[in-house]
N, C-alpha and C positions, 0 to 999 in steps of 0.2 A: 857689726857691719859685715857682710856677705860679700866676699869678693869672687867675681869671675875668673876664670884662665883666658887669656889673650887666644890660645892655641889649642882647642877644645881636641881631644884624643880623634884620632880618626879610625874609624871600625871597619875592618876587613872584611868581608866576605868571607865566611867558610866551603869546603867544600860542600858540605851537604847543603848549602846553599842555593848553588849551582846546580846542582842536582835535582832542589828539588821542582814539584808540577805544577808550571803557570801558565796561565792563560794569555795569551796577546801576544803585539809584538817587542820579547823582554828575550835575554843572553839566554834565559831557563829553556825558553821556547823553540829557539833557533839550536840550543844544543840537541833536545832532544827531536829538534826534527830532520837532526842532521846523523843523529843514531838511527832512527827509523830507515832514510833511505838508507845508509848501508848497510839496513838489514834486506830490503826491499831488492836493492843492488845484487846484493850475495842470494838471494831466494834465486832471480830470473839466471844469474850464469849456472847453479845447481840445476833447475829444468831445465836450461840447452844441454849442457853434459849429459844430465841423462838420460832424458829424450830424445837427445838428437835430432832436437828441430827447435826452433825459435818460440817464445812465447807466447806469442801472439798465434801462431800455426797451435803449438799444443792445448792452448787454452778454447780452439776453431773460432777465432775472429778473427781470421786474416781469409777462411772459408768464403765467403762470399765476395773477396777483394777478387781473387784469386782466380777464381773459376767464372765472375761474371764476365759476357761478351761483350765487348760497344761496338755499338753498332752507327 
């Protein structure tokens, strides 16, 4: 006769778990899309430093905010 456990072991999550590349809305997803923006983060203050002008001006799409007339 085959007996069950009451209190079946419960499995942790590994780091490389976490880590690794899913698709949807899952902990994997929102990790890595919250490394992206601070890489995205950290890119735009590197071009105001050292440009010395805001991103949007160095990248000329603020060009036409900018300089058009209302009339």
């Amino acid at each position: 006769m085959a007996t069950s456990s009451p209190n079946p072991t419960k499995v942790t999550p590994l780091a490389a778990d976490r880590n690794e590349w899913r698709w949807g809305f899952t902990p994997q997803a929102e990790i890595w899309n919250g490394r992206f923006a601070m890489i995205g983060f950290v890119a735009a203050l590197l071009t105001e430093y050292f440009s010395g002008q805001g991103v949007l001006h160095f990248y000329n799409l603020m060009h036409t905010v900018t300089n058009t007339v209302v009339r």
